[in-house]
C-alpha positions in Angstrom: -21.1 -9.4 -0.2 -19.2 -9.3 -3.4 -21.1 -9.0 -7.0 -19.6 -9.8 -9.9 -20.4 -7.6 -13.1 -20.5 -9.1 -16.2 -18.6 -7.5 -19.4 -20.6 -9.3 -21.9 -23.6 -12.1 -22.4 -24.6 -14.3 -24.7 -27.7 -14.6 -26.3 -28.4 -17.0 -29.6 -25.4 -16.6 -32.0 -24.6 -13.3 -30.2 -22.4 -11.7 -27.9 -23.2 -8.1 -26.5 -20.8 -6.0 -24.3 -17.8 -4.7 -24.0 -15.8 -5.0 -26.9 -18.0 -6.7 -28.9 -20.1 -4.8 -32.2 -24.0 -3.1 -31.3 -26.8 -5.2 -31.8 -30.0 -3.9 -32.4 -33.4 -5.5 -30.4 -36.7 -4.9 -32.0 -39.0 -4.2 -29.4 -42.7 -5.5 -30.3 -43.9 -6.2 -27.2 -47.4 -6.7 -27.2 -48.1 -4.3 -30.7 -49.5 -7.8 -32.2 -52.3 -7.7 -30.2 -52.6 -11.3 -29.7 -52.9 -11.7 -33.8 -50.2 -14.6 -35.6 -50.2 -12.5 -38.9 -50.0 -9.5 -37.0 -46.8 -10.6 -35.1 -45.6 -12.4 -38.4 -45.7 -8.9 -40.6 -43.4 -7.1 -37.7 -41.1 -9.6 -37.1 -40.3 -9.4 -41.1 -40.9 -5.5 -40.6 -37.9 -5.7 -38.1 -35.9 -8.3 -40.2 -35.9 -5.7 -43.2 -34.8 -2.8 -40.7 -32.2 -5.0 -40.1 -33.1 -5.8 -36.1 -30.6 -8.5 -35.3 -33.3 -10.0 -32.9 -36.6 -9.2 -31.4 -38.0 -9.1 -28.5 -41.7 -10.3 -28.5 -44.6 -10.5 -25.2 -47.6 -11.7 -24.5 -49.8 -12.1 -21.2 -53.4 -12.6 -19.9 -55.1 -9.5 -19.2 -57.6 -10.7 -16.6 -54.3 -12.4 -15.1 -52.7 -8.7 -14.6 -55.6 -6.8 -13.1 -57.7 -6.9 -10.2 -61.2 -5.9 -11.1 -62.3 -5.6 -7.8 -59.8 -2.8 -7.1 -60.2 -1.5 -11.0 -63.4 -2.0 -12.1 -62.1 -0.6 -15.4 -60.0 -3.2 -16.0 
């Protein structure tokens, strides 16, 4: 089996790789904690930093965990 490795990939109006300049990635992740405004003040928090993207998340905590084998859940 042969893989091929990729030497760069596009994302928006970017390209990131080899030979091409260093983009930054805010990482927010879940630090909104489900709030709009919340998400909205560090996404313009990252813009001023000068993030060149973000990367934002969100999920269902009673989707994740399984309280009949974590009742702490």
């Amino acid at each position: 089996m042969t893989s091929r490795v990729r030497k760069s990939v596009k994302f928006g109006p970017y390209t990131v790789g080899e030979g091409h300049p260093v983009r930054v990635v805010a990482e927010i992740g879940v630090n909104h904690l489900g709030c709009l405004d919340r998400a909205k003040e560090l996404v313009h928090a990252a813009h001023e930093a000068g993030a060149d993207a973000i990367k934002l998340q969100t999920y269902i905590s009673e989707e994740r965990y399984d309280r009949g084998t974590n009742p702490k859940a």
